[in-house]
C-alpha atoms as a printed R data frame, in Angstrom:
    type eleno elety resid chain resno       x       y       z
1   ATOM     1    CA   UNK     A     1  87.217 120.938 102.971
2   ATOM     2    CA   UNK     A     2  86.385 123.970 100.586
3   ATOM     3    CA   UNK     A     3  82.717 125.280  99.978
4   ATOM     4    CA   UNK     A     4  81.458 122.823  97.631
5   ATOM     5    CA   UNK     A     5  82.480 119.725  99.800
6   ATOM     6    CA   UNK     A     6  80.304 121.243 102.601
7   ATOM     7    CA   UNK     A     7  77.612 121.528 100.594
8   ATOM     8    CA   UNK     A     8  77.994 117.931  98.859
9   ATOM     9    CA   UNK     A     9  77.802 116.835 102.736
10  ATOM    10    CA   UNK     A    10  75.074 119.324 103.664
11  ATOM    11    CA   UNK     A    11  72.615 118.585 101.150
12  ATOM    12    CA   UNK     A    12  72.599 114.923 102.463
13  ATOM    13    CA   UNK     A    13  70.506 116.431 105.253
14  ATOM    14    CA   UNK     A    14  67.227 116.599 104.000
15  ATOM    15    CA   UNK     A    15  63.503 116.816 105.760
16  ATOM    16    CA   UNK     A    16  62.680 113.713 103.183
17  ATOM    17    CA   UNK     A    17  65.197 111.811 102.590
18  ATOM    18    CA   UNK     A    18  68.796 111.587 103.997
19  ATOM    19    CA   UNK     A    19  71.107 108.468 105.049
20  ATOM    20    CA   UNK     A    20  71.907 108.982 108.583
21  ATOM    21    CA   UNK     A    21  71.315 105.282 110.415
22  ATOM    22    CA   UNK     A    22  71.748 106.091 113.795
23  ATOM    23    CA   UNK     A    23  71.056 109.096 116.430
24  ATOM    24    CA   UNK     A    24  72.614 109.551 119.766
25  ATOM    25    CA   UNK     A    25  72.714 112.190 121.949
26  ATOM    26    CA   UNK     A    26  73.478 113.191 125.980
27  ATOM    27    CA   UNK     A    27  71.468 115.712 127.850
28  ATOM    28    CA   UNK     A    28  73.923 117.564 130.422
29  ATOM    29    CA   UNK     A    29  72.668 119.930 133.116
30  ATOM    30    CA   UNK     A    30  74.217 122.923 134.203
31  ATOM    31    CA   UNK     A    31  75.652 120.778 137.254
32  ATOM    32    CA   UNK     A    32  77.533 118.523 134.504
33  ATOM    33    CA   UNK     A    33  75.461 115.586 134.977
34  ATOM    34    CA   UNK     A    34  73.923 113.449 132.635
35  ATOM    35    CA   UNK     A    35  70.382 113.493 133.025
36  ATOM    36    CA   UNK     A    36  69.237 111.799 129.784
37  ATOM    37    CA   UNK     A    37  70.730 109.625 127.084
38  ATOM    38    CA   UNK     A    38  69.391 108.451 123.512
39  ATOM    39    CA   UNK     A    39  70.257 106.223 121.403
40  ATOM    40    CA   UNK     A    40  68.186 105.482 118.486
41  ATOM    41    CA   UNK     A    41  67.597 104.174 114.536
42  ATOM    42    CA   UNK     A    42  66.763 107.886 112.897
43  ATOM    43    CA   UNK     A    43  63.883 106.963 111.255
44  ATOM    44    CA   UNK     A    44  61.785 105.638 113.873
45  ATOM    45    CA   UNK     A    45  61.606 108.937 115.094
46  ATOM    46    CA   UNK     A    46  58.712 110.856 114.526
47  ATOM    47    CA   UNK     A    47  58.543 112.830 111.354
48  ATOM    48    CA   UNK     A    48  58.424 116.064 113.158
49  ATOM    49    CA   UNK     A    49  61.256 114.970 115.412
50  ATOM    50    CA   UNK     A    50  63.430 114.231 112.364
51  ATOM    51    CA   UNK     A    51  62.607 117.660 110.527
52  ATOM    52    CA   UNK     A    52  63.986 119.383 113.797
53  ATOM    53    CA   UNK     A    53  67.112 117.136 114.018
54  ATOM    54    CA   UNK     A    54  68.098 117.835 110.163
55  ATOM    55    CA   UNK     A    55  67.911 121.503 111.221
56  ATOM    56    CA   UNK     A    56  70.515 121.241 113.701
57  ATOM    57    CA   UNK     A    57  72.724 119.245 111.428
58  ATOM    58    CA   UNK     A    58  72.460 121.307 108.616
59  ATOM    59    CA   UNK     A    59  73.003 124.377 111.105
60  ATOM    60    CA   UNK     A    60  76.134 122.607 112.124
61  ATOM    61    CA   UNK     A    61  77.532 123.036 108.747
62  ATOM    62    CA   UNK     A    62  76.575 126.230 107.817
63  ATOM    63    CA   UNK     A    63  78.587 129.796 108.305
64  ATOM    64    CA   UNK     A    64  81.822 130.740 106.703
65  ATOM    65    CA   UNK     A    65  83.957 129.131 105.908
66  ATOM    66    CA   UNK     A    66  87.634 130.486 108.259
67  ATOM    67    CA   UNK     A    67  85.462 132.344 110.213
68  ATOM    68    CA   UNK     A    68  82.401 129.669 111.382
69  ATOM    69    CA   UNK     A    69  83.917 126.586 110.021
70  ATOM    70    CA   UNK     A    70  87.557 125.364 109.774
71  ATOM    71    CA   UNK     A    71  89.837 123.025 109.058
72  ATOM    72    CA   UNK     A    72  92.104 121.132 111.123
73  ATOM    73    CA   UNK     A    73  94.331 118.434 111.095
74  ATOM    74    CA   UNK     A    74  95.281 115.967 113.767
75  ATOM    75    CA   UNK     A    75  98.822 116.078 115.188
76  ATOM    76    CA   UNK     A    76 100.683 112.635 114.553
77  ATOM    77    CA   UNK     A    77 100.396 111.516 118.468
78  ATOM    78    CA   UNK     A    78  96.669 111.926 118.428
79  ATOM    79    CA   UNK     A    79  96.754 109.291 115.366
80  ATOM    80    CA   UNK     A    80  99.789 107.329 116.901
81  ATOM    81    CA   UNK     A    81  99.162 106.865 120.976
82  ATOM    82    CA   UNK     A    82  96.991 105.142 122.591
83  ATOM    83    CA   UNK     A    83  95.344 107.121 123.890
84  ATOM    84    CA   UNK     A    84  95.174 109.887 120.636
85  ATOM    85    CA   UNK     A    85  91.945 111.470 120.539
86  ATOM    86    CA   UNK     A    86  92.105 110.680 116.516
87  ATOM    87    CA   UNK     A    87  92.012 107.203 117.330
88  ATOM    88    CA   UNK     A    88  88.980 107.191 119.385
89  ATOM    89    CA   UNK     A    89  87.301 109.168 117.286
90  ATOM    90    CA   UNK     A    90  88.016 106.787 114.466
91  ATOM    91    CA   UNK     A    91  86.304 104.194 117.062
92  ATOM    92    CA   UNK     A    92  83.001 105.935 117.128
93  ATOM    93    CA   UNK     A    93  82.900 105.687 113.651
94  ATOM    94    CA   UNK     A    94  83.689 102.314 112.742
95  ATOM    95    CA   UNK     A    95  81.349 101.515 115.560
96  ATOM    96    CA   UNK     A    96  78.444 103.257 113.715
97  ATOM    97    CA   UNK     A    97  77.413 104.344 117.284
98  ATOM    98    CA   UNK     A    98  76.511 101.368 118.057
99  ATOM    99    CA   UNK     A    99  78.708 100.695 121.589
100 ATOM   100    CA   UNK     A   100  77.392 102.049 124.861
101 ATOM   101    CA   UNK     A   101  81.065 101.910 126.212
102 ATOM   102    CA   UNK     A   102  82.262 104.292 123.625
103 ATOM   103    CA   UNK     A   103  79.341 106.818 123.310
104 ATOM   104    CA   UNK     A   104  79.460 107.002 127.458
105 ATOM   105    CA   UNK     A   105  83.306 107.606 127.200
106 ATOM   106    CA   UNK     A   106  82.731 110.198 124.867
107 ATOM   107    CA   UNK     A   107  80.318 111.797 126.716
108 ATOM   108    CA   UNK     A   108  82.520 111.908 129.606
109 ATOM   109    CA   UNK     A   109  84.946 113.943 127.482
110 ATOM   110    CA   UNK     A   110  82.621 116.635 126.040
111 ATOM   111    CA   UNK     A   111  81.768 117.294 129.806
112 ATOM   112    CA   UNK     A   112  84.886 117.761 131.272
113 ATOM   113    CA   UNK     A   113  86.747 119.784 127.825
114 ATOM   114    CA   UNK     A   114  83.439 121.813 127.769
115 ATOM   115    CA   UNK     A   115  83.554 124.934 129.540
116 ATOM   116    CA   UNK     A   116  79.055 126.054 129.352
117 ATOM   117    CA   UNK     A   117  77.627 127.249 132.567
118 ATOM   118    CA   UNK     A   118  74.082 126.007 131.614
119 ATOM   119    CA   UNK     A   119  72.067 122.795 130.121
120 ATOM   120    CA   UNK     A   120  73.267 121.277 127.008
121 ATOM   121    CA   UNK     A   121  72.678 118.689 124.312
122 ATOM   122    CA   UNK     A   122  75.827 116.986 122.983
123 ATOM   123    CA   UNK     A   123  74.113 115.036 119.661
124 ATOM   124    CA   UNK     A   124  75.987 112.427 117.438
125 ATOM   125    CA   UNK     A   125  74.839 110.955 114.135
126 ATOM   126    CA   UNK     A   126  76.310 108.638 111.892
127 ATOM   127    CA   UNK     A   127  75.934 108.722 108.250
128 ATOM   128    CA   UNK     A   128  77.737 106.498 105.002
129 ATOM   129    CA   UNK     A   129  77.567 108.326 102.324
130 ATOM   130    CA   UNK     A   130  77.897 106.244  98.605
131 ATOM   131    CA   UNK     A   131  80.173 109.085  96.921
132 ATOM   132    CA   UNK     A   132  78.956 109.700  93.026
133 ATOM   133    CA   UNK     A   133  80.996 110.036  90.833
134 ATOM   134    CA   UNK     A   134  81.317 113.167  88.813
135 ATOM   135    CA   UNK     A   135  80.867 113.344  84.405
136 ATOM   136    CA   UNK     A   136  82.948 115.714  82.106
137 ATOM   137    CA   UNK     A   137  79.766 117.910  82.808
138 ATOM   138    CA   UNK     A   138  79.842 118.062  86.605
139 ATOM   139    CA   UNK     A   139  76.896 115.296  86.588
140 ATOM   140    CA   UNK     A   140  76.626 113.619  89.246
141 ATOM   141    CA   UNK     A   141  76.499 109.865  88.400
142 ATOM   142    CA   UNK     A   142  74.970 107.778  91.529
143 ATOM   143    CA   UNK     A   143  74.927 104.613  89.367
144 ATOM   144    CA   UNK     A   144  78.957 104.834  89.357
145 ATOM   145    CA   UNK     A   145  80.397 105.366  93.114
146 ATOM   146    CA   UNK     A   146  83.692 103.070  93.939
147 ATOM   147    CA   UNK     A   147  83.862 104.713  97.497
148 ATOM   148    CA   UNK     A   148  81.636 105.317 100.493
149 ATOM   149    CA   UNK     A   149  81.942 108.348 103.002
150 ATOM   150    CA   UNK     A   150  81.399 106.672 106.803
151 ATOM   151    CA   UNK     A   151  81.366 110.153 108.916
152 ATOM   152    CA   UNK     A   152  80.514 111.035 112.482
153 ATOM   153    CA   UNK     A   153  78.362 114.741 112.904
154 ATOM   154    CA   UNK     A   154  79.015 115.994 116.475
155 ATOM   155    CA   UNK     A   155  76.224 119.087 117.417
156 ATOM   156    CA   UNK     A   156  76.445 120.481 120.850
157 ATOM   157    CA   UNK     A   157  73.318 122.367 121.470
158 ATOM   158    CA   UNK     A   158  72.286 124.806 124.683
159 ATOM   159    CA   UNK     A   159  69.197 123.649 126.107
160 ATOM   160    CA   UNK     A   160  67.498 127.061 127.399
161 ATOM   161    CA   UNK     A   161  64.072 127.847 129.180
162 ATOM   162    CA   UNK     A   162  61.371 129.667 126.733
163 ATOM   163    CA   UNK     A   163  60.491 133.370 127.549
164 ATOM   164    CA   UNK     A   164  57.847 134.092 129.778
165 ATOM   165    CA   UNK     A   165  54.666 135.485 128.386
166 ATOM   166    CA   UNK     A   166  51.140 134.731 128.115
167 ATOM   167    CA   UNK     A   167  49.256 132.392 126.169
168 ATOM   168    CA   UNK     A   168  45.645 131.320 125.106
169 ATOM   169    CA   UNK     A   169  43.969 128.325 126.934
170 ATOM   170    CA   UNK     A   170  41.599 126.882 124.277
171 ATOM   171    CA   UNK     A   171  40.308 124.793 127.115
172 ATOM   172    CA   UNK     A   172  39.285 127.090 129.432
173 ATOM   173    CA   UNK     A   173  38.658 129.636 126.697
174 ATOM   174    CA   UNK     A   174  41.550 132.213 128.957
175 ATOM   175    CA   UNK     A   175  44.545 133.716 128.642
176 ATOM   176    CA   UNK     A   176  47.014 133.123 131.543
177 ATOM   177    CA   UNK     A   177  50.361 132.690 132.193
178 ATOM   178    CA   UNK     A   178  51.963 129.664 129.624
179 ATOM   179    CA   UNK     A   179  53.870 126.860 130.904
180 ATOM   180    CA   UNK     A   180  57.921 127.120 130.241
181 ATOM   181    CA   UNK     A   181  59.604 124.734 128.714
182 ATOM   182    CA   UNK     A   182  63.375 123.712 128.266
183 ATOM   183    CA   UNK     A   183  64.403 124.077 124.132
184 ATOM   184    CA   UNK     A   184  67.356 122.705 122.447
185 ATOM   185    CA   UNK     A   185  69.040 125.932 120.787
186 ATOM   186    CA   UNK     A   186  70.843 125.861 117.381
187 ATOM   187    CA   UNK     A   187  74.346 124.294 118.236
188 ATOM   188    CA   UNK     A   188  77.144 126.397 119.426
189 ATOM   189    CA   UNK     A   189  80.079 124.444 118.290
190 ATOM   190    CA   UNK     A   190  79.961 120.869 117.031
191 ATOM   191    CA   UNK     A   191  82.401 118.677 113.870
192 ATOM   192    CA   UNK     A   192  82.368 116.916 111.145
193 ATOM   193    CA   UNK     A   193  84.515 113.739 111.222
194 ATOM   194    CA   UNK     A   194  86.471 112.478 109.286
195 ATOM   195    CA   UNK     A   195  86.987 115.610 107.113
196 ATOM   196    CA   UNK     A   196  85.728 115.284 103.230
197 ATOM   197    CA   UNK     A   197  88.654 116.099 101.268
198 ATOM   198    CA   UNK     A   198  88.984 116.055  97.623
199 ATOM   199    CA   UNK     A   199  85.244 114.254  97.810
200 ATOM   200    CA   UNK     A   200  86.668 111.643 100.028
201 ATOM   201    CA   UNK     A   201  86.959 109.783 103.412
202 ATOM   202    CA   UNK     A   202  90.361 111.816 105.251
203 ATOM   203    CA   UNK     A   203  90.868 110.374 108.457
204 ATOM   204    CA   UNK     A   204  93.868 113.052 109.323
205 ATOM   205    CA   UNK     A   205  91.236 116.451 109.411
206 ATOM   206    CA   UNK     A   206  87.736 117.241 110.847
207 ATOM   207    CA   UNK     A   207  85.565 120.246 110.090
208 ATOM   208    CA   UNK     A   208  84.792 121.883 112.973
209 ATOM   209    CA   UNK     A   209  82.347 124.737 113.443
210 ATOM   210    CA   UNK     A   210  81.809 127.528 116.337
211 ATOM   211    CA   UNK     A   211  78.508 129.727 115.989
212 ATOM   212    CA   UNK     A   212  80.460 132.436 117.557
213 ATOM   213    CA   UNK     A   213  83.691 132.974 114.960
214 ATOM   214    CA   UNK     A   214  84.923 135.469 117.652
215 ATOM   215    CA   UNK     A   215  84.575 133.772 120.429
216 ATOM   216    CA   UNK     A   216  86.146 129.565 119.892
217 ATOM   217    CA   UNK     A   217  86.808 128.175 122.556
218 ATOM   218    CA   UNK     A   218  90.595 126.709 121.809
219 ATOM   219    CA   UNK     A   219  90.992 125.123 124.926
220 ATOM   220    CA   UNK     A   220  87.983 123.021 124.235
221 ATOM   221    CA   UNK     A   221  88.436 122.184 120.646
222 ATOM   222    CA   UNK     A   222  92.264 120.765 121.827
223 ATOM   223    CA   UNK     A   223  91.184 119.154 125.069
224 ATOM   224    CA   UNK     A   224  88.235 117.060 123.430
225 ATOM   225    CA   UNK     A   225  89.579 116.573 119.611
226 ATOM   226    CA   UNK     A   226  93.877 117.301 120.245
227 ATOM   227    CA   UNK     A   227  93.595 120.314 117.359
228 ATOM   228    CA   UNK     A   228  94.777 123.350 117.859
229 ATOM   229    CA   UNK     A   229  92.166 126.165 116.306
230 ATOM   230    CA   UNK     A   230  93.414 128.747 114.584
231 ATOM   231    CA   UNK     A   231  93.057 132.747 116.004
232 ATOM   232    CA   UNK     A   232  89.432 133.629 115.632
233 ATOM   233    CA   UNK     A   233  88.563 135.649 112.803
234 ATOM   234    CA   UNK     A   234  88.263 139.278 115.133
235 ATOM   235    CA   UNK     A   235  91.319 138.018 116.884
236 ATOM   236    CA   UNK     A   236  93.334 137.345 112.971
237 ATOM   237    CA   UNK     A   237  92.011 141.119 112.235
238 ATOM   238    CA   UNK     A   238  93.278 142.707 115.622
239 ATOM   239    CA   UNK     A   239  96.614 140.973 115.278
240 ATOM   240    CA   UNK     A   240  97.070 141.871 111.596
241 ATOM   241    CA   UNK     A   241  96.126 145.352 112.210
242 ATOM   242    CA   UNK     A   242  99.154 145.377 115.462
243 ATOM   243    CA   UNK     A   243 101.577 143.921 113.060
244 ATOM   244    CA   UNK     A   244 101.286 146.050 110.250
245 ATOM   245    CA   UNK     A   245 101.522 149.074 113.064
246 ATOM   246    CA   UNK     A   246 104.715 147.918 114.880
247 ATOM   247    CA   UNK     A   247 106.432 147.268 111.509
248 ATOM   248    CA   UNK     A   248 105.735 150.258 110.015
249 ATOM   249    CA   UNK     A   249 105.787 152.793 113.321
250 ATOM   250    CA   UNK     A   250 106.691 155.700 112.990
251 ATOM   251    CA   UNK     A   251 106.151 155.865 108.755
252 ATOM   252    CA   UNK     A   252 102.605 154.414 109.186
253 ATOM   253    CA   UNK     A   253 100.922 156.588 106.858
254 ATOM   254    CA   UNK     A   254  97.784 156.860 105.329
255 ATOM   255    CA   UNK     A   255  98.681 156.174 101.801
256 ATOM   256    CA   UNK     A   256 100.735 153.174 102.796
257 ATOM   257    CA   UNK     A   257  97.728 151.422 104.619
258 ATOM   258    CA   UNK     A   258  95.203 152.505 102.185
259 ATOM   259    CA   UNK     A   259  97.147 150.347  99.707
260 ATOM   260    CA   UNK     A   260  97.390 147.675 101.743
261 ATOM   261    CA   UNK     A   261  93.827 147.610 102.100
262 ATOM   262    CA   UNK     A   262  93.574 148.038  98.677
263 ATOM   263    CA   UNK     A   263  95.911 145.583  97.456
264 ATOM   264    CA   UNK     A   264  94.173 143.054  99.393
265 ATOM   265    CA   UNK     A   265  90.801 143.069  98.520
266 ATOM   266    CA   UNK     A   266  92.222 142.669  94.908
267 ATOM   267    CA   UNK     A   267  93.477 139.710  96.041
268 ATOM   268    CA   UNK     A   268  90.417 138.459  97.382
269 ATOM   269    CA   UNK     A   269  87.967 139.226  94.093
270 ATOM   270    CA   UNK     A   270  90.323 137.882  92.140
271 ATOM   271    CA   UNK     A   271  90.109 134.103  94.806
272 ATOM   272    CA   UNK     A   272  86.461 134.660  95.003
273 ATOM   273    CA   UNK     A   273  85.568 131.887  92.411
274 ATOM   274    CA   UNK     A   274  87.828 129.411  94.447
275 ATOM   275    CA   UNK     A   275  86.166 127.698  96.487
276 ATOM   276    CA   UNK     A   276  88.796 127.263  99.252
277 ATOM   277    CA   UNK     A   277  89.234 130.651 101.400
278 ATOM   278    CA   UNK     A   278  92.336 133.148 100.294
279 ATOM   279    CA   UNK     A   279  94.737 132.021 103.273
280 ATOM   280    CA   UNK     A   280  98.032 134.012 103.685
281 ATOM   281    CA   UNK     A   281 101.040 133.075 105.498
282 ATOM   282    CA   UNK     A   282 103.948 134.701 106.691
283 ATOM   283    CA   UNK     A   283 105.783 134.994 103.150
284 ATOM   284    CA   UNK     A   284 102.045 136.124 101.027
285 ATOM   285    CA   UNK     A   285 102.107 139.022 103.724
286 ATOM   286    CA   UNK     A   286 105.450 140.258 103.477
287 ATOM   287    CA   UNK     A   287 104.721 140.542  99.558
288 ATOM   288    CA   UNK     A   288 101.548 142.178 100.362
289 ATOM   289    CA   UNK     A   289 102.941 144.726 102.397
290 ATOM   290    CA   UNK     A   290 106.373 145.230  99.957
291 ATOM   291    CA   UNK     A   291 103.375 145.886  97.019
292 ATOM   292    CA   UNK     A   292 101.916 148.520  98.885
293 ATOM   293    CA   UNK     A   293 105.131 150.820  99.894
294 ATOM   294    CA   UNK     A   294 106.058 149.121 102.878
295 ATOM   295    CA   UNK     A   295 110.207 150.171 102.711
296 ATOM   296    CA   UNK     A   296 112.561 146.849 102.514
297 ATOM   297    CA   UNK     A   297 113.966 148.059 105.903
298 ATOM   298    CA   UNK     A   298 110.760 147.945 108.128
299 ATOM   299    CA   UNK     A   299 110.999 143.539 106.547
300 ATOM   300    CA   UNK     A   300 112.984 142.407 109.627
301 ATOM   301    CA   UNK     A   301 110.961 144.302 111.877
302 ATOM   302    CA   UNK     A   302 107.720 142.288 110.067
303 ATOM   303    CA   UNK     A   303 109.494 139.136 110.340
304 ATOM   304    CA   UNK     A   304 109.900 139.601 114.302
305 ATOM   305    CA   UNK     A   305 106.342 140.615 114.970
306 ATOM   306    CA   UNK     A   306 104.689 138.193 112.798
307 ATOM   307    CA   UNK     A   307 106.399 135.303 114.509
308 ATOM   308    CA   UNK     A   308 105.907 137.092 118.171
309 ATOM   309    CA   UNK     A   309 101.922 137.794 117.303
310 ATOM   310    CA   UNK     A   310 100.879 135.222 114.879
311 ATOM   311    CA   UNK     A   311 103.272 132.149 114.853
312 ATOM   312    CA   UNK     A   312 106.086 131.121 112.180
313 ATOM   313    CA   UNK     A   313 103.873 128.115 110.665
314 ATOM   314    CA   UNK     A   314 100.203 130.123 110.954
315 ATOM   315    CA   UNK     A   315  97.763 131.844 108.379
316 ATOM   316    CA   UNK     A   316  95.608 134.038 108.654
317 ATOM   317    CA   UNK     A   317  92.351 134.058 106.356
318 ATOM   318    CA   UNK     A   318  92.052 136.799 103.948
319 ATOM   319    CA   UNK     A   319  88.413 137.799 104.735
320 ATOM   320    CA   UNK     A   320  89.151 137.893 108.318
321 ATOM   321    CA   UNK     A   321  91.374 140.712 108.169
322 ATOM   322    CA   UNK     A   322  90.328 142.963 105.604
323 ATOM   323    CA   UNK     A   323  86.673 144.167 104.469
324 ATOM   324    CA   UNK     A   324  85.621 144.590 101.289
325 ATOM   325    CA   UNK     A   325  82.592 146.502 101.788
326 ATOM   326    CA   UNK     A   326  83.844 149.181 104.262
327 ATOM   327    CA   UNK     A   327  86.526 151.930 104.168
328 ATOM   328    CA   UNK     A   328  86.893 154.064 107.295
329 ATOM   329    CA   UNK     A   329  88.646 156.973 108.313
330 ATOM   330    CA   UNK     A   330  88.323 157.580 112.466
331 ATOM   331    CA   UNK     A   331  89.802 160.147 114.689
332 ATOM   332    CA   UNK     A   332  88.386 160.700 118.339
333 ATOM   333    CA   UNK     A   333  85.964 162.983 117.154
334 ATOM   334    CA   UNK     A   334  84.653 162.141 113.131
335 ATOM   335    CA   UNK     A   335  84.373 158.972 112.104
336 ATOM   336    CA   UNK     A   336  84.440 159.407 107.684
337 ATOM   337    CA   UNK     A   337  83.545 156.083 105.796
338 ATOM   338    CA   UNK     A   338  84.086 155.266 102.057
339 ATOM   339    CA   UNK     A   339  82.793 153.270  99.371
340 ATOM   340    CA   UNK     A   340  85.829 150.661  98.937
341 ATOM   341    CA   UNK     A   341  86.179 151.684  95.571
342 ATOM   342    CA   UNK     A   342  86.803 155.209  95.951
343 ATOM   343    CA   UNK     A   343  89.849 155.067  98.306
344 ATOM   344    CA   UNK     A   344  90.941 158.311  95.731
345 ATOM   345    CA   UNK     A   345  88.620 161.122  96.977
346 ATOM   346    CA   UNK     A   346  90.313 161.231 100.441
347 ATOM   347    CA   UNK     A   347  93.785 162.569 101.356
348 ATOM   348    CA   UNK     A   348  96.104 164.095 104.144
349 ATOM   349    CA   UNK     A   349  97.425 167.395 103.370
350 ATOM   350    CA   UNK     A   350  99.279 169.912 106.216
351 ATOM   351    CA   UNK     A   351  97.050 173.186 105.802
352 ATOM   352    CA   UNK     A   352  98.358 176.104 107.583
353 ATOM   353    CA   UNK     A   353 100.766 174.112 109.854
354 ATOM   354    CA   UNK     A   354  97.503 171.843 110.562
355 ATOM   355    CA   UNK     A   355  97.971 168.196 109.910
356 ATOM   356    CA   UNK     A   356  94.554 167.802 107.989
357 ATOM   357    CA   UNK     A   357  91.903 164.750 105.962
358 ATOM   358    CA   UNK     A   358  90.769 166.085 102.908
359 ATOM   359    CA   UNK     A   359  87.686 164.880 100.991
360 ATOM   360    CA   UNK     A   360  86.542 165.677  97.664
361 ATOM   361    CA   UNK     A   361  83.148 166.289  97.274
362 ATOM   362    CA   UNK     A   362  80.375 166.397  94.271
363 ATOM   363    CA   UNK     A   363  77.147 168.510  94.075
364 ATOM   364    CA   UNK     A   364  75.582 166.606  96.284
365 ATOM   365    CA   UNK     A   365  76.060 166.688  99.471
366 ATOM   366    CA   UNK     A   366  73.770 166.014 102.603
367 ATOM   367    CA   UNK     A   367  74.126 166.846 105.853
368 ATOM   368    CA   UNK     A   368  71.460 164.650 108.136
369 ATOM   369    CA   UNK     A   369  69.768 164.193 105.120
370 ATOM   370    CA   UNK     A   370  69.206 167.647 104.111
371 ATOM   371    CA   UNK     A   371  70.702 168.503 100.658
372 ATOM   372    CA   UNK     A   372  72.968 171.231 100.360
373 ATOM   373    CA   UNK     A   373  72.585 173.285  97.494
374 ATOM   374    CA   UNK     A   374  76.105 175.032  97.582
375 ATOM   375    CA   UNK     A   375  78.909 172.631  98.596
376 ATOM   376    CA   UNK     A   376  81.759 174.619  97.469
């Protein structure tokens, strides 16, 4: 799914008016037993109820997308067995969460892939959405829809006590210590499923989303759905960073990687109108790294690492491992940053024997925000 498919599907969550027919949801305590279930139509819930719950889902689809929310496609023996976690999936939403036996097996999954040491909400909701068609002029016409999107939106939510404090007593006219309660959180990781490619139903992908880009949990995301994520978007960076280091060794020199840096976030201006993310795989950054001065003999070395530290088949996202709106110098002791743009005011240069970083400066300078009249 690219940008504007997620928010197609996100805008169908609204306060007012959305399609979602049916709410479900687990409450798991810390000792991994259920201690409440809920199954319900949506809209007999109370209004205020149903404003919170369209919070959550919109939350669910919200973030970045390669960083907070990704892609992924089912193997062929999770669609195939009998057992593939595709095919259940595909149960729960033909079922329209309507069968105990499925929600409860569900459940049961989420619990033991689920690695939380505290209270949680696991929350499903099914929606069919009656796909518009779309004019010569990007109008949406709702009057002309051949398809309709069934989908599944999974939210699992930490249930935490509120903070401890003091409160007003109307009542009693006092102020004394307030009651704590137990809150259901923004979710922490939840999917979308099936996926919504090229605005339609594609049973073979989910969207799945992780608050915490740096910190998926893989293990869980394979053990309950059979996808693999891909690294997390600090992990891409770090990994990136080691390759282009061991390739290069010896000859890693500033120039070198300060073209690489800025070769890259040319790359990613010029993608910015796409609405899919900039993805690079192992042949975009071997032509990434010969355009910025990397020598044709350091290539086998590249090919090595990349397979060792990324994987032969993998990408990594473009905004995960470069940043546009930071250039930084750092030794141990002075840490030098630099507007992106203006890579060209620093250098290296050997002065007196001394291996040195050279800066050019203006006429105006500061130094802890005290102007220096004389910088020269």
């Amino acid at each position: 799914m690219n940008k504007t498919e997620i928010a197609e599907i996100k805008k169908l969550f609204k306060k007012d008016d959305n399609g979602i027919t049916r709410i479900c949801g687990c409450y798991v305590d810390a000792e991994k037993n259920k201690r409440l279930e809920l199954k319900e139509a949506f809209y007999s819930l109370p209004e205020e109820e149903m404003f919170k719950y369209v919070e959550i889902f919109r939350k669910t689809l919200s973030g970045a997308l390669g960083k907070n929310l990704v892609n992924m496609e089912f193997p062929m023996e999770e669609e195939t067995g009998e057992d593939g976690k595709q095919r259940k999936l595909m149960a729960l939403v033909q079922s329209k969460l309507e069968q105990t036996e499925l929600l409860d097996e569900f459940y049961d999954r989420v619990i033991d892939a689920y690695d939380y040491t505290g209270n949680y909400l696991i929350l499903l909701i099914h929606d069919a959405y009656d796909i518009p068609s779309i004019t010569a002029d990007r109008v949406e016409n709702f009057d002309a829809s051949d398809y309709v999107y069934d989908f599944v939106l999974c939210c699992i939510c930490p249930v935490k006590l509120s903070k401890a404090g003091l409160c007003y007593n109307p009542e009693k006219n006092s102020i004394e210590d307030c009651m704590r309660d137990w809150i259901v959180q923004p979710p922490d990781n939840g999917f979308l499923f099936p996926a919504f490619n090229d605005r339609n139903t594609d049973i073979h992908s989910l969207l799945y989303y992780s608050k915490n880009a740096d910190e998926a949990d893989i293990d869980f995301s394979y053990d309950l759905l059979g996808c693999t994520l891909p690294l997390p978007a600090k992990e891409q960076k770090e990994t990136f960073q080691t390759v282009v280091e061991e390739t290069l060794g010896s000859t890693c020199n500033y120039e070198v990687v300060k073209n690489i840096h800025e070769n890259l976030n040319e790359m990613i201006s010029e993608h910015k109108e796409n609405p899919e993310p900039l993805e690079l795989d192992k042949e975009d950054v071997k032509k990434l790294l010969s355009s910025s001065g990397v020598p044709e003999e350091k290539m086998e070395v590249f090919e090595e690492r990349f397979s060792e530290n990324i994987g032969e088949s993998q990408k990594l996202v473009a905004d995960n491992i470069a940043n546009v709106r930071k250039f930084e110098v750092k030794t141990p002791d002075v840490t030098i940053q630099v507007n992106p743009s203006r890579t060209d005011l620093v250098e290296t240069r050997v002065i007196d024997g001394v291996p040195c970083i050279v800066i050019e400066c203006c006429d105006q300078v500061e130094i802890n925000g005290i102007r220096i009249a004389n910088p020269s």
